[in-house]
C-alpha positions in Angstrom: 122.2 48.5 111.6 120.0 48.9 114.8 117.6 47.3 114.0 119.5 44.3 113.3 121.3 44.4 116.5 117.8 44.4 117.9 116.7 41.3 116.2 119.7 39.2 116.6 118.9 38.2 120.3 115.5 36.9 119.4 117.3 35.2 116.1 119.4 33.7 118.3 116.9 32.1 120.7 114.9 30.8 118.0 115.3 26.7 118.2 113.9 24.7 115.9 113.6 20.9 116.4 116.5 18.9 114.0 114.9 16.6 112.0 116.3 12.5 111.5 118.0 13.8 107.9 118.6 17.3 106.1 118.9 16.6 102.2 120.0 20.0 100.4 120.3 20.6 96.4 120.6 23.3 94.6 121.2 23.8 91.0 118.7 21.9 89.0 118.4 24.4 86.4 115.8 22.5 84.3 117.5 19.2 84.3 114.4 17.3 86.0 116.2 13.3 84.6 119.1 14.4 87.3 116.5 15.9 89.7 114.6 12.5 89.8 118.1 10.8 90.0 119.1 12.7 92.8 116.0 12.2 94.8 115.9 8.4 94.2 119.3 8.1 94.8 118.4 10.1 98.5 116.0 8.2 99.1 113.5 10.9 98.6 111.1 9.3 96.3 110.8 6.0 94.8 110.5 5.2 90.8 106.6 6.9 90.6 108.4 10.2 92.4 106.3 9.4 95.2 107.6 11.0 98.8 109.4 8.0 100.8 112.3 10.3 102.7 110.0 9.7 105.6 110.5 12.6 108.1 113.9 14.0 106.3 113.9 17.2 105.2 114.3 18.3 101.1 116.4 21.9 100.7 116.1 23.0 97.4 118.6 25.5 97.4 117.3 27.4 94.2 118.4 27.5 90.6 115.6 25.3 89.3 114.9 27.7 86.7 117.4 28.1 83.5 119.8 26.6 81.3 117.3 23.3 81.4 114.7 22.4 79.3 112.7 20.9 81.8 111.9 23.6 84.4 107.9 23.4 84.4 108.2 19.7 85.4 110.9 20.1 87.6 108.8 22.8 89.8 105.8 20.6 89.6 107.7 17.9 91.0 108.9 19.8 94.0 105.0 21.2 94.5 103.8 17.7 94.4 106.4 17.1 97.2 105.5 19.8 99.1 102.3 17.9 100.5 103.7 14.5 100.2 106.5 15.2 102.7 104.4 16.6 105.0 102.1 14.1 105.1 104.9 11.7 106.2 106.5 14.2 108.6 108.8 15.6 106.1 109.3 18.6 104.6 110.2 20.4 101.5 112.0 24.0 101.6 112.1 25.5 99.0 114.5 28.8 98.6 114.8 31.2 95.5 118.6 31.3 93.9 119.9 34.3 92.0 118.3 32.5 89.1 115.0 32.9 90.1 115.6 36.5 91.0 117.0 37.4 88.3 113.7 35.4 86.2 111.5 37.7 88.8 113.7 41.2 87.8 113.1 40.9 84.2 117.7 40.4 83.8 117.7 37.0 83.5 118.0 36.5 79.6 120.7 38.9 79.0 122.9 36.5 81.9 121.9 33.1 81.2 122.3 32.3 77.8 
């Protein structure tokens, strides 16, 4: 707990510039048709799931993975937007959800399905 007590004032310090829009979804779980649908309807990308948010900011909040049969295409969607947004002064984040640990810890098929 010291340490963290320690770190907090420099955590706390730490500003980071807002960007013009913050888009966050989590939850995919393989379903890459309402992926694409949520970008477009964002505003993320247009009908060739090219980059067009401009300088927003994607948050995938994890859960990509499972449940979905479309989880390779989904991740390579996100890659390929990875680039794409920061070309235009975007940016993609991209965070791990319990499904993704669990995929990493080997305990994922005895919870999922």
């Amino acid at each position: 707990m010291r340490a963290l007590h320690a770190f907090l004032p420099l955590a706390c310090s730490l500003r980071i510039p807002a960007p013009g829009r913050v888009v966050a979804v989590g939850d995919v779980h393989g379903d890459v048709i309402a992926f694409r649908s949520t970008l477009r309807a964002c505003a993320l990308i247009d009908d060739a799931e090219r980059w067009v948010g401009g300088d927003a900011v994607l948050v995938q909040c994890g859960d990509v993975l499972d449940r979905g049969t479309a989880e390779a295409e989904c991740l390579a969607l996100l890659r390929g937007l990875v680039d794409e947004a920061r070309d235009a002064g975007g940016r993609v984040v991209r965070l791990l959800g319990n499904h993704e640990v669990m995929n990493v810890c080997g305990i994922a098929g005895n919870y999922v399905h």
